[in-house]
N, C-alpha and C positions, 0 to 999 in steps of 0.2 A: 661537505659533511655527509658521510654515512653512518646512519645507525642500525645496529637490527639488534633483537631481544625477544623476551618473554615476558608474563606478568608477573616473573618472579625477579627482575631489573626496576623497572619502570613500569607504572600505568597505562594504560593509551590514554589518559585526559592528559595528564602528564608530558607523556609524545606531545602532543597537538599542542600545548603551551609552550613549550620549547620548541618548537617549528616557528610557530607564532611572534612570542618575545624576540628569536632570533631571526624574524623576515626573512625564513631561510624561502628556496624557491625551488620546486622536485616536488616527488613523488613519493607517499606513503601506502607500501600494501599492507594491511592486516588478513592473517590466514586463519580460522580458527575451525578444523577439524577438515568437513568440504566445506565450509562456508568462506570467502572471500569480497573484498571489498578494496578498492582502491580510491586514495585522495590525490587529487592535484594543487600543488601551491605555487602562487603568485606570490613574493614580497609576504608570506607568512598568511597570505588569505587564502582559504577554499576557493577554486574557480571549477573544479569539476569532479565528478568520480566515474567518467567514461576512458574508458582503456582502448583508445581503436586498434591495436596492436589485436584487442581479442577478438577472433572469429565468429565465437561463440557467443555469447550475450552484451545486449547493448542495457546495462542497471536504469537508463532514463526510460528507452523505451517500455521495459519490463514495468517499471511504475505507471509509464504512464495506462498503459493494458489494464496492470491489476485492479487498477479505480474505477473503470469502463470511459477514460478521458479518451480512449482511441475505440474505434466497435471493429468487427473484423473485416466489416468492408474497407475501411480507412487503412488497417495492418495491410489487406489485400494490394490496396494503392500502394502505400511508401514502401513494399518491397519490390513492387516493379518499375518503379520510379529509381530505387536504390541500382537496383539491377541494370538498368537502362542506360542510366546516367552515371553513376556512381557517386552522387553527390549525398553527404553526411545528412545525417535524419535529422539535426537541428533547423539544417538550410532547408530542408523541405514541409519542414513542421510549420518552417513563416513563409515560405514562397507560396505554398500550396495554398495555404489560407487555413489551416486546421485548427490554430492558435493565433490571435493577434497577439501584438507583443505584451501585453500587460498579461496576460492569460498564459501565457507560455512561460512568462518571467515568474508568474506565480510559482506555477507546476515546478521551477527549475529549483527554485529555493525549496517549496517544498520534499524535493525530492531529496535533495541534498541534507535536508534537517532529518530527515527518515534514514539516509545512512551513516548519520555520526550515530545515533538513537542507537539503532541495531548492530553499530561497532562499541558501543560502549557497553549493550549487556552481554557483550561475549566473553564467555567465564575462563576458557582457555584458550589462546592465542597466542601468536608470534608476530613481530611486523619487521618490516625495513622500509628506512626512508633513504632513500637515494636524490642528493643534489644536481641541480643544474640546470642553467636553462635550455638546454639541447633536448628536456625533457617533455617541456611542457609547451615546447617552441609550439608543437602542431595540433596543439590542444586546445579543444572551441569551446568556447562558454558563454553564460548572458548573465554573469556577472562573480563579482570577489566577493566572498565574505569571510568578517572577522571570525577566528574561532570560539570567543570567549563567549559573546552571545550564542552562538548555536548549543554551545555546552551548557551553560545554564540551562535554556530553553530543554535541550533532552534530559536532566537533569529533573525539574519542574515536571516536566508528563510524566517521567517514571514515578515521579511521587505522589500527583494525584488523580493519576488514573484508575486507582482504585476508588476512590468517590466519587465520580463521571460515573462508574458503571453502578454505583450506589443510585443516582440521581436517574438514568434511564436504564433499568433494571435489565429490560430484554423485549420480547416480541407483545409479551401483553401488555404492551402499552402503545395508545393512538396519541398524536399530534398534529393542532391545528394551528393558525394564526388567530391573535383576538381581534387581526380587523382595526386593532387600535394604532394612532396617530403617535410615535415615536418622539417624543420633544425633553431628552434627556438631555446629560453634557456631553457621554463619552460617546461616541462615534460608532456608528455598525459596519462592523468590518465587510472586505469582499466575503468572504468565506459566512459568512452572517446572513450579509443578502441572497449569498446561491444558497443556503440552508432553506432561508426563509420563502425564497420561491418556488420550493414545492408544495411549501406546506398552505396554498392558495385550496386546498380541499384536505380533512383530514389523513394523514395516512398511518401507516402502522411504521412503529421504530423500525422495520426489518427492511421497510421501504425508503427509508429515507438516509438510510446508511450506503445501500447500495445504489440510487441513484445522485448523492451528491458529488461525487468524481472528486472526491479529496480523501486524503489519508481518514484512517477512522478516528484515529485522535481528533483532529481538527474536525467533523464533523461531530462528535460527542463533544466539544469545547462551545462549537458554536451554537447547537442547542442549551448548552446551560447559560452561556450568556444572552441567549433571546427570551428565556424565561426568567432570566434575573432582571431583564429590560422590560418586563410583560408584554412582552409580542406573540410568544408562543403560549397553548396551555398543552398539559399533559394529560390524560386520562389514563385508568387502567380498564383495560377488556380483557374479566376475565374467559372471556370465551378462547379467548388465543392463549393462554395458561400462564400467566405471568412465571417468572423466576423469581422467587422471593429475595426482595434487594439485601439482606442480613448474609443471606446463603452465601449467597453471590460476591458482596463486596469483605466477608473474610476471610475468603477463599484466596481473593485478590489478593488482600494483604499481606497473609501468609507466603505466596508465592514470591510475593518482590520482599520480604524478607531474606528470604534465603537465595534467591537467583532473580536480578530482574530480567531474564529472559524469558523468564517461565510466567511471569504479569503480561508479556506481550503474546504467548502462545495463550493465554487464559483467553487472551481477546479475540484471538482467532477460531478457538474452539465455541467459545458463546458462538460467535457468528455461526459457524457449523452448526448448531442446534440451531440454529433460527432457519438456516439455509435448509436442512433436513425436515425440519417438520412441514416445511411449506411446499417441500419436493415432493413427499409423501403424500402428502392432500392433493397434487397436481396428479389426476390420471387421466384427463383428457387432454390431446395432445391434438393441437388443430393441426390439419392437415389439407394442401393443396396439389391438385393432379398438374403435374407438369411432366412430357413429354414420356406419357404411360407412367410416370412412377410418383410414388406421393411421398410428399415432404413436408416438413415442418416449417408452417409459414416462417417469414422473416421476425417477426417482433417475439413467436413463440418462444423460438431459436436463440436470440438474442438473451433473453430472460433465463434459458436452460445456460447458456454460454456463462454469464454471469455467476451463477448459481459454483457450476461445475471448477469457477476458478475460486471464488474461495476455498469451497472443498481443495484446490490443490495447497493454496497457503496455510490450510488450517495442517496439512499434513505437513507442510515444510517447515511449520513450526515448531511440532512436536519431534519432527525426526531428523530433523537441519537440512532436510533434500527434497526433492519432489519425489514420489512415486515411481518406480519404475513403468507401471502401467495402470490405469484405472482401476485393473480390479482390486490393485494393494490398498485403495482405499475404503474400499466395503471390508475385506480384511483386518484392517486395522479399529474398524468400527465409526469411521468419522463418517462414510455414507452410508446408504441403502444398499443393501445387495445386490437390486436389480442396476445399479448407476451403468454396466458395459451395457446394456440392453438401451438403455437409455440413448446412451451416447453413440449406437448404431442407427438407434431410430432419425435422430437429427442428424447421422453422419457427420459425426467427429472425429477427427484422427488427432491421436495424441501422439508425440512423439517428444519425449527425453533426449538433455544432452550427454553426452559422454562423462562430464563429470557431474550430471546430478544439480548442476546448479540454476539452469533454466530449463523449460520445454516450450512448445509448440504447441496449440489447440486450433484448430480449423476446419 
């Protein structure tokens, strides 16, 4: 079976049910402008969207980056372990001990559910699926899944993800735990409990977004269901400026009217204001002497590193590429103008790929 098309043929939910119904077994790419994405199928199930044929970017590792599930010492290790040995970065995500397997198995599905999501709101595009098992012969995975739940499941967050952002509006609002004793029916998810165990002191929404190491949906998912559980409480401070939840959540809904890719850049750009105004209040930069020259402790560094990648997704969402250089994003207005200065002071080197579709920060 080969297919290939446009959205003026067939859908891609469409595609993916007809793979599916027909336990076909290959390889589906979707192309849509520079944006690309590939699926692998087993017997009609999802088993991967890693292409080792590309030199260029590994889509698992890049997730795992984006969420701070790997920090840059970790990237520093599994490319010289890569380089060493040449062993596949799934083998070494479990040999190494980075991820035990339940942990890793999360990360995998979740990644996987985050690039049907981002292939469905692509508004123009082409794909081809090519059969066979010659395809997927050397293709690693930790696990099959069906398509029809994943499609629903992307499906449901495109739809209420505008009232999530209704329900945690933005940075002026703090969360804590109430301390209280959980004796419901339905069960607290993994994703529930890593939510919940930050919030052992209050923090502010901007904090807790960026240190849970999950997609942003599923951390805005599991704050409303810990407060529907009354585990969490929510406050507003306005000292931190709230974003008025009305402003906000018609803005959303307007957006996935017309385009729902543009509901998913809405979410990246909030974060960019949150990420900005906390960058701007940051002007002391600790600094340590080592070997005559001074640098930006480690934990500083870390917290600017963070920072400085959503600023690149917030731009990849609005323009479908990363930046050719940092300063295109004070440019375009998503950061502060001073961000090259910045990113000299902690010594970062950014580097772009050829086609715009990953980069490098170190």
């Amino acid at each position: 079976m080969a297919l290939e098309g446009n959205l003026t043929s067939f859908k891609i939910e469409e595609i993916l049910q007809l793979i599916a119904v027909q336990q076909k077994t290959g390889m589906l790419s979707v192309v849509a402008n520079d944006k690309s994405a590939v699926l692998f199928f087993r017997d009609g199930k999802i088993v991967s969207t890693r292409d080792r044929r590309s030199k260029t970017r590994d889509p698992f590792r890049e997730y795992l980056t984006r969420y701070g599930c790997l920090g840059r010492e970790d990237l520093t290790r599994i490319t010289q372990i890569i380089a060493q040995s040449k062993l596949d970065l799934l083998d070494i995500l479990h040999s190494e001990g980075f991820f035990d397997e339940k942990q890793l198995g999360r990360h995998w599905r979740n990644h996987i559910q985050e690039t049907l999501h981002d292939v469905l709101t692509w508004d123009q595009c082409t794909y081809k699926f090519v059969s066979g098992e010659d395809i997927v012969g050397g293709v690693k995975s930790l696990g099959e899944y069906s398509v029809e739940p994943l499609l629903m499941e992307s499906m449901r967050r495109i739809d209420e993800f505008p009232a999530l952002l209704q329900a945690f509006p933005a940075q002026g609002i703090r969360i804590s735990a109430t301390g209280k004793e959980y004796k419901g029916e339905e069960p607290i998810t993994e994703s529930e409990k890593l939510v919940l165990s930050l919030l052992k002191t209050a923090r502010a929404m901007r904090d807790v977004i960026q240190r849970a190491n999950m997609p942003t949906y599923d951390a805005y998912e599991s704050l409303k269901m810990l407060k529907e559980k009354g585990l969490i409480v929510v406050q507003e401070d306005a000292r931190d400026g709230a974003i008025g939840e009305t402003h906000l959540g018609s803005r959303a809904i307007r957006r996935k009217r017309g385009n729902p890719m543009l509901l998913v850049a809405a979410s990246f750009v909030f974060f960019a204001c949150v990420v900005v105004g906390v960058w701007q209040k940051t002007d002391n930069v600790a600094l340590v002497a080592r070997d005559g020259v001074l640098r930006a402790d480690g934990a500083t560094r870390a917290r600017v590193e963070q920072r400085m990648r959503w600023l690149l997704e917030t731009y990849r969402a609005e323009n479908g590429t990363y930046p050719e250089s940092l300063d295109d994003l004070a440019k375009s207005g998503i950061a502060a103008g001073n961000i090259t200065a910045r990113a000299a002071t902690h010594r970062f080197e950014y580097r772009l790929t050829r086609d715009g579709s990953a980069y490098t920060l170190l």
